[in-house]
Each structure stands twice: as structure tokens, then as C-alpha cells.
C-alpha positions, 0 to 999 in steps of 0.5 A: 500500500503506498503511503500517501503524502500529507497535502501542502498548505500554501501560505498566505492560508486565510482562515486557517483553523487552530483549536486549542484544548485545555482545562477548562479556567476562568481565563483559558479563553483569554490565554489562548486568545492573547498567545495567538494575538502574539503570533497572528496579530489579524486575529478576528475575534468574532470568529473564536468559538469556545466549547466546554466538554460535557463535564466542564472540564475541559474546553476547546478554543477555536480560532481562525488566522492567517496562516503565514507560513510553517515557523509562524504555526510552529512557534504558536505551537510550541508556545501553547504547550509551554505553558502547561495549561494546554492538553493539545493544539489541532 
């Protein structure tokens, strides 16, 4: 089976969807909206959705930027899970 190859994303990528899972804190939303302002200053904040799990524990943060190339996402990354209050950034 031949293995397929992962699609290229071709940057400037508008709305580029980031989704940031964490426990779910007072101030996780504005945590994760002021790193990624860091990283992506266009941020539309009337685009960001936030969702808490079923028991409240968690919570998924959902922003849309614009991607402007692999070091910008992988520094946000990196950034993100540094800090120790997120569990996972898709």
C-alpha cells in the first residue's frame, strides 16, 4: 500500500483553523486568545468559538488566522504547550 503524502498548505492560508484544548479556567479563553494575538496579530475575534466538554472540564478554543507560513504555526505551537495549561493544539 503506498503511503500517501500529507497535502501542502500554501501560505498566505486565510482562515486557517487552530483549536486549542485545555482545562477548562476562568481565563483559558483569554490565554489562548492573547498567545495567538502574539503570533497572528489579524486575529478576528468574532470568529473564536469556545466549547466546554460535557463535564466542564475541559474546553476547546477555536480560532481562525492567517496562516503565514510553517515557523509562524510552529512557534504558536510550541508556545501553547509551554505553558502547561494546554492538553493539545489541532
Amino acid at each position: 500500500m503506498a503511503e500517501q503524502e500529507a497535502p501542502k498548505i500554501e501560505f498566505p492560508c486565510p482562515d486557517y483553523p487552530i483549536k486549542v484544548l485545555g482545562k477548562n479556567d476562568i481565563d483559558f479563553r483569554g490565554f489562548v486568545i492573547e498567545t495567538v494575538q502574539k503570533h497572528a496579530p489579524d486575529l478576528e475575534l468574532d470568529k473564536v468559538k469556545v466549547n466546554d466538554s460535557s463535564k466542564g472540564t475541559f474546553q476547546s478554543v477555536t480560532l481562525f488566522i492567517t496562516a503565514t507560513g510553517e515557523a509562524q504555526l510552529k512557534a504558536l505551537h510550541e508556545e501553547l504547550m509551554a505553558s502547561g495549561r494546554v492538553k493539545m493544539v489541532i
